[in-house]
Structures are given as structure tokens and as C-alpha cells.
N, C-alpha and C positions, 0 to 999 in steps of 0.2 A: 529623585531616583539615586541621586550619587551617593545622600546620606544612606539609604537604604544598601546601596553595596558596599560603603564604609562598614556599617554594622556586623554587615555579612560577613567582610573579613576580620573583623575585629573578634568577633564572637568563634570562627574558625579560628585564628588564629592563637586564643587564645585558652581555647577548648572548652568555650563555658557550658556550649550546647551541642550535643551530637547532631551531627551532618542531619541523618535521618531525621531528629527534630525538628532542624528547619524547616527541610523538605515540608513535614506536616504543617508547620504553623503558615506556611506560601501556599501552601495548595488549599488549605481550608480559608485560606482568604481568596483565593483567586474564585474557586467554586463560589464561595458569598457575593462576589462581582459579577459571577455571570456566564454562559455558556459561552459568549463571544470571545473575552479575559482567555476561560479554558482553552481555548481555539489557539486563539494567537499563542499564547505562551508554547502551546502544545508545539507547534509549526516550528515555532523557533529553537525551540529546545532541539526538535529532531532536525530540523536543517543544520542546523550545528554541527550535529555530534554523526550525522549521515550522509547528510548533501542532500538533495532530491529524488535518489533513487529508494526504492521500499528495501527494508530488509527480508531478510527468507523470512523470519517471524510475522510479521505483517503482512506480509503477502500472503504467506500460506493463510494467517488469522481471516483475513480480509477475503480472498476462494473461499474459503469453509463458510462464508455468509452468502456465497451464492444462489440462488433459484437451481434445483436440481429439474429442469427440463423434460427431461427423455425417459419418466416413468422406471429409469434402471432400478429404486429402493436403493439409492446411496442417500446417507443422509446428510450430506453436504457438500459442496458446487462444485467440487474440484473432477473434472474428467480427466487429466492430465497432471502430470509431475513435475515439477520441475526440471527432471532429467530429462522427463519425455520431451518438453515443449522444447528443451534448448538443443536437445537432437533435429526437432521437426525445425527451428530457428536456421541451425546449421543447415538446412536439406533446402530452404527457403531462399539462402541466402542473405539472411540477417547480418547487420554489421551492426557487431555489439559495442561497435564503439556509438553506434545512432539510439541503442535501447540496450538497457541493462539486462540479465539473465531473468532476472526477480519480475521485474517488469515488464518481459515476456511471458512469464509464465502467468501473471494477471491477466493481462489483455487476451491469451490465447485463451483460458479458462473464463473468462468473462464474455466475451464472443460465444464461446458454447450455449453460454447461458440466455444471452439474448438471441442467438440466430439459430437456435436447434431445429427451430420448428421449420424457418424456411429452409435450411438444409436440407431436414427430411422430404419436404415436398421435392428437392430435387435429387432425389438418394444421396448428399454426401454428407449426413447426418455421422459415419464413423469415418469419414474422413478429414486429418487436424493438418493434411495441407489447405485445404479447402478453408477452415478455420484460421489460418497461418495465413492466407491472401488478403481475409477479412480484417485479419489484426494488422495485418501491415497498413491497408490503406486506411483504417481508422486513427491508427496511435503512432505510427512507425515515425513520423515526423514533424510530431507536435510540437506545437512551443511552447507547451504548456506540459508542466512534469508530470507524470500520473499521480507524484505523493499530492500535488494539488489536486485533484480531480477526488481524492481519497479523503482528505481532508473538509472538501469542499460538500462533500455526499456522503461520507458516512461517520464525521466527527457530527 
């Protein structure tokens, strides 16, 4: 591997190949290697350049793959905003130093998605504190990041 990041800077540095190129010729080998390769690289690359929390992009990308529930004709998972959820966070009492903003708004949106139905049997189907109770005691203090749980289930 070190010859391999030798190259990489040699060939940078020297400007024989544009950046983007590389990119192409690592990723159409990593894909030739395997879905696992794609994975790992994947993880690391955004641990990197993110840490563990989702970005807005991904999060919202990742809600918009959810099961829409509740027959509303939305067509895609999202019941709540992110401004919504970190309003409903505040009113909950969340300490967003225990869970990200981003990562509230998956977990309260994913929640919807799984617990609609027994909500509704107990009327608190439009209610996102009800959903905000859910979330906390599912995710509020995992030790385990949600970008893994993301990774884990839908890379």
C-alpha cells in the first residue's frame, strides 16, 4: 500500500493525471474487488472527511428511502424537517451534544416509519412528541453511530 500512495503522490504532484482520473481508475478497481472493498473504502473515506454524524445530504437522501406509512400520497418518508424535528428535539429535551441535529431528524423520521401503525392504534399517529419519546429511547444513546447502522443496512 505505501508503493500505491507513493504513486499517488508522485503522479499529483507531478500533474501527469488529473485528480478526477484517479478517482476513476480507484473506484473501477475497488467496484472489480467487490461490494465489501466498496463499503470499507466508503466508510472511511466519509469518517474522514465527516466523523460519524450524517450530513443534511444524506440524511435527507436516506428519509426520502423511507416506507411512507400513513396512506398521506407523499412520495417519500420524510413526515418532518429537519427544522421540524430539532424544534420537536428542543421541546424534548435533547442534548445535542448526545445526538446530532442530522441524526435526529433520521431517527424521528424513521420512527414514523416503523411505529405509524401502532401510533395510530393509540391516536398519536400526528403526534412527533410521541415519535420524539420513541427516538430517544431507541437511538438517544447508542454506542453505536447511526452513519453505521446506514452503512450497515443500506450500502
Amino acid at each position: 500500500m505505501g508503493k500505491l500512495k507513493s504513486l499517488i503522490s508522485s503522479i499529483r504532484r507531478d500533474n501527469k493525471i488529473p485528480t478526477d482520473d484517479i478517482i476513476v481508475c480507484m473506484t473501477d478497481s475497488l467496484v472489480a474487488c467487490g461490494e465489501d472493498c466498496c463499503r470499507d473504502v466508503y466508510t472511511k473515506l466519509y469518517k474522514k472527511a465527516y466523523g460519524n454524524t450524517l450530513t443534511r445530504e444524506l440524511a435527507e437522501e436516506w428519509v426520502m428511502s423511507f416506507k411512507v406509512p400513513d396512506n398521506s400520497g407523499r412520495e417519500h418518508g420524510q413526515k418532518w424537517t429537519m427544522e421540524q424535528t430539532t424544534d420537536v428535539g428542543n421541546k424534548s429535551n435533547v442534548d445535542w451534544n448526545d445526538i446530532s441535529k442530522t441524526d435526529w431528524y433520521v431517527v424521528m423520521n424513521m420512527e414514523y416509519a416503523k411505529h405509524y401503525n401502532t401510533a395510530k392504534a393509540y391516536g398519536n399517529e400526528n403526534d412527533p412528541i410521541w415519535f420524539a419519546h420513541i427516538a430517544k429511547d431507541e437511538w438517544y444513546h447508542k454506542d453505536k453511530p447511526l452513519f453505521d447502522y446506514y452503512v450497515e443496512y443500506e450500502l
